[in-house]
C-alpha positions as CSV (number, residue, x, y, z in Angstrom):
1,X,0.0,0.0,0.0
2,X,1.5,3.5,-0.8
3,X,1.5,5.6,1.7
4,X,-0.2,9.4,1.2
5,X,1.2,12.4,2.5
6,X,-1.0,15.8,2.8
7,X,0.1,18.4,1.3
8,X,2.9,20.3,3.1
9,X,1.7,23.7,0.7
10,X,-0.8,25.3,3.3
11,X,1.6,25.3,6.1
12,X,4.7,26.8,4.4
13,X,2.0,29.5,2.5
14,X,0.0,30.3,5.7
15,X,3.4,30.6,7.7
16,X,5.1,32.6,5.2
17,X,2.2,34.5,4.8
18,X,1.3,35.6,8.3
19,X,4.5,36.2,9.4
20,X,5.2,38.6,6.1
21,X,1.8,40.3,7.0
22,X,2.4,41.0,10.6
23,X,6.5,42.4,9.6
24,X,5.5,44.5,7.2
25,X,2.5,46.2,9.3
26,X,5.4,47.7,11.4
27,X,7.0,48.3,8.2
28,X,4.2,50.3,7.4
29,X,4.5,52.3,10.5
30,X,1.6,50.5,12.0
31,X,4.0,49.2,15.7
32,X,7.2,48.9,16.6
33,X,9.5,45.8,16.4
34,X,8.7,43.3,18.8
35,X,8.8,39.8,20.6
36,X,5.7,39.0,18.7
37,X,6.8,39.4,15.2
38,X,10.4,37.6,16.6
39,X,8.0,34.8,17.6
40,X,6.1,34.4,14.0
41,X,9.8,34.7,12.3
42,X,11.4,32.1,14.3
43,X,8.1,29.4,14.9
44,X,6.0,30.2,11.8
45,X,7.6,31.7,9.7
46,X,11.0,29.7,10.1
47,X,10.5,26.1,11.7
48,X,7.0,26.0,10.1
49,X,8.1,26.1,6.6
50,X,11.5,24.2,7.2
51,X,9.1,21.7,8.0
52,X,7.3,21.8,5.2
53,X,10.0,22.4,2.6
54,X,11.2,18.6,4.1
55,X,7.9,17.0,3.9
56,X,7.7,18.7,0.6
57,X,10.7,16.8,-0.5
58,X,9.2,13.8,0.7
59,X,6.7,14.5,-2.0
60,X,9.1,14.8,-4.7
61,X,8.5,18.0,-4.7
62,X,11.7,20.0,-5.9
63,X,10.4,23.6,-5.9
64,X,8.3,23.3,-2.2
65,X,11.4,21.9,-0.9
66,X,14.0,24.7,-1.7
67,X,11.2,27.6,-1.7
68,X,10.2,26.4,2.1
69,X,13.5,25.7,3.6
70,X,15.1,28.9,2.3
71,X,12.5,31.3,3.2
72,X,12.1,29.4,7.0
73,X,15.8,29.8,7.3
74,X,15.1,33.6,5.8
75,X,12.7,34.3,8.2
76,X,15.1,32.6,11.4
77,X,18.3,34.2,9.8
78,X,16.1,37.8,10.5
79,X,15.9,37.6,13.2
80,X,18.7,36.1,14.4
81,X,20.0,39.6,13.0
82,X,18.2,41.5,15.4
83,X,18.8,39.2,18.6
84,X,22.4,37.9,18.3
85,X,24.0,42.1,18.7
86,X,21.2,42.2,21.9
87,X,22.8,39.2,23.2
88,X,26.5,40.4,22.3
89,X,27.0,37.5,20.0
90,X,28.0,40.0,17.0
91,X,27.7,43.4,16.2
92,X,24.8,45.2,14.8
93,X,24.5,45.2,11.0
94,X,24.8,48.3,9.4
95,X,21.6,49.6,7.6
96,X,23.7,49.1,4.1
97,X,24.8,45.9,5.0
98,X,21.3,44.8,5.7
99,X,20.6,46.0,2.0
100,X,22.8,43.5,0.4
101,X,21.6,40.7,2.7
102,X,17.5,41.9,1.2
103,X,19.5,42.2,-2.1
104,X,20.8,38.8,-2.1
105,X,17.2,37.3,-1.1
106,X,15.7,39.2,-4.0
107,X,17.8,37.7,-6.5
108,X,17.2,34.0,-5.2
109,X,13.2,34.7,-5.2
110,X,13.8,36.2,-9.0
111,X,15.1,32.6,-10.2
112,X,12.3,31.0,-7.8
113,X,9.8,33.3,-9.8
114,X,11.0,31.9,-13.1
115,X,10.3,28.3,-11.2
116,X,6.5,29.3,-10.5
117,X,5.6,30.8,-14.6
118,X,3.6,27.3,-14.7
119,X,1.9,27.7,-11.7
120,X,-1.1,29.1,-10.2
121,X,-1.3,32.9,-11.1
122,X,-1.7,33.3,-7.3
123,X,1.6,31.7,-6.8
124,X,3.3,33.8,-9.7
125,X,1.5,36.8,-7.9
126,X,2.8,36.0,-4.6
127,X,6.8,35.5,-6.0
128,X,6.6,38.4,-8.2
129,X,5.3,40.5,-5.1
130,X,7.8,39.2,-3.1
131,X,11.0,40.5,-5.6
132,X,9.2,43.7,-5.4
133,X,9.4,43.4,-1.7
134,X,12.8,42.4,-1.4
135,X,13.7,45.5,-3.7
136,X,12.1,47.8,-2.1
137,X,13.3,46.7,1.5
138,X,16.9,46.5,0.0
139,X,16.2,50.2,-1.2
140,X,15.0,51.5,1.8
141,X,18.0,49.9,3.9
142,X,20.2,51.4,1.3
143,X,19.0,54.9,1.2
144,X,17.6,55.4,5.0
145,X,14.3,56.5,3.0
146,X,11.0,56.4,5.5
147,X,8.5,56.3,2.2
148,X,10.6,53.8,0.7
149,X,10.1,51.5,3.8
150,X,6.1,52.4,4.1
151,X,5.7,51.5,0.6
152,X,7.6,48.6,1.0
153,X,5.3,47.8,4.4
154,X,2.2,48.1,2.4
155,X,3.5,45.6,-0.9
156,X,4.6,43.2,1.7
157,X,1.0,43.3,3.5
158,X,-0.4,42.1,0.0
159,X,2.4,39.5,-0.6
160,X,1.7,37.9,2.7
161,X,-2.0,37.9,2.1
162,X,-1.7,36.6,-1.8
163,X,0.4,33.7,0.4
164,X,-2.0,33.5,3.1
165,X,-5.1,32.8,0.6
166,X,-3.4,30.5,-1.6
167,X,-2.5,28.5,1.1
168,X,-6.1,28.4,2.5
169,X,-7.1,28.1,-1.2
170,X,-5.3,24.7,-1.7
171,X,-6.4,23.6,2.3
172,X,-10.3,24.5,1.5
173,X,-10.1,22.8,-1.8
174,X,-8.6,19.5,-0.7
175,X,-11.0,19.4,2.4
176,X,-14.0,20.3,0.2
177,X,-12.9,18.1,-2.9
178,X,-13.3,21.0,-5.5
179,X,-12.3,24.9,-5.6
180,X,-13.8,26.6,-4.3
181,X,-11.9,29.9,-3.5
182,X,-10.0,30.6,-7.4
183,X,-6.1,30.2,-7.9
């Protein structure tokens, strides 16, 4: 008998998503930094979709498994930037620095972008929102610009929600047997 495994796509969507929501509402100027959005990046957004990017693999699933692990470690690799200088484990990174590091990210979501072209044009939506987001973050690091950063807070509020429903999209379909929210 073969065995089935769910699908590993809702979890890695609705953690990315959520956590990318709830960061960029303080990158719109909504709060300030907090444990709380620490939490999401380490637990939800991080181990969440690690976890999914393996059972992903375990589906044969090439693309889940590199887009999951990479942005989980992403999202604990964040915010290990923030804690380790609190914890005198390294210095703070400089602003600029911090633009390459959003730089870098942007580049490997471009080539995961060209990955999703036969997707879901939710999915596409979701990658091609997310290079936007990377280069506007990278901007703002780069040139200190507060308008920058709130635009770049708002963009990443639709990424995470274009994440967030496709994930709840595939969950509700599966469940249901048949689509029933489009993708």
């Amino acid at each position: 008998m073969e065995q089935k495994f769910a699908n590993p796509g809702p979890l890695g969507l609705a953690g990315f998503g959520m956590t990318t929501i709830l960061l960029n509402i303080h990158n719109a100027g909504f709060y300030p930094l907090s444990a709380m959005i620490m939490a999401m990046g380490i637990f939800y957004g991080g181990i969440s979709q690690v976890i999914a990017g393996l059972l992903e693999q375990k589906r044969g699933n090439t693309f889940g498994t590199l887009a999951f692990i990479s942005y989980g470690f992403f999202w604990i690799s964040l915010v290990a930037t923030w804690i380790l200088p609190k914890l005198g484990f390294a210095e703070a990174t400089p602003a600029s620095y911090m633009g390459w590091y959003l730089a870098v990210w942007g580049v490997f979501s471009i080539f995961m972008t060209i990955g999703t072209l036969k997707s879901s044009k939710v999915l596409i939506f979701v990658f091609v929102t997310l290079d936007i987001l990377f280069v506007l973050l990278a901007l703002h690091n780069w040139t200190g610009s507060a308008l920058i950063g709130k635009i770049a807070g708002w963009e990443g509020i639709v990424c995470g929600s274009a994440a967030l429903y496709l994930g709840m999209a595939e969950m509700i379909e599966e469940r249901w047997g048949r689509k029933l929210l489009p993708f």
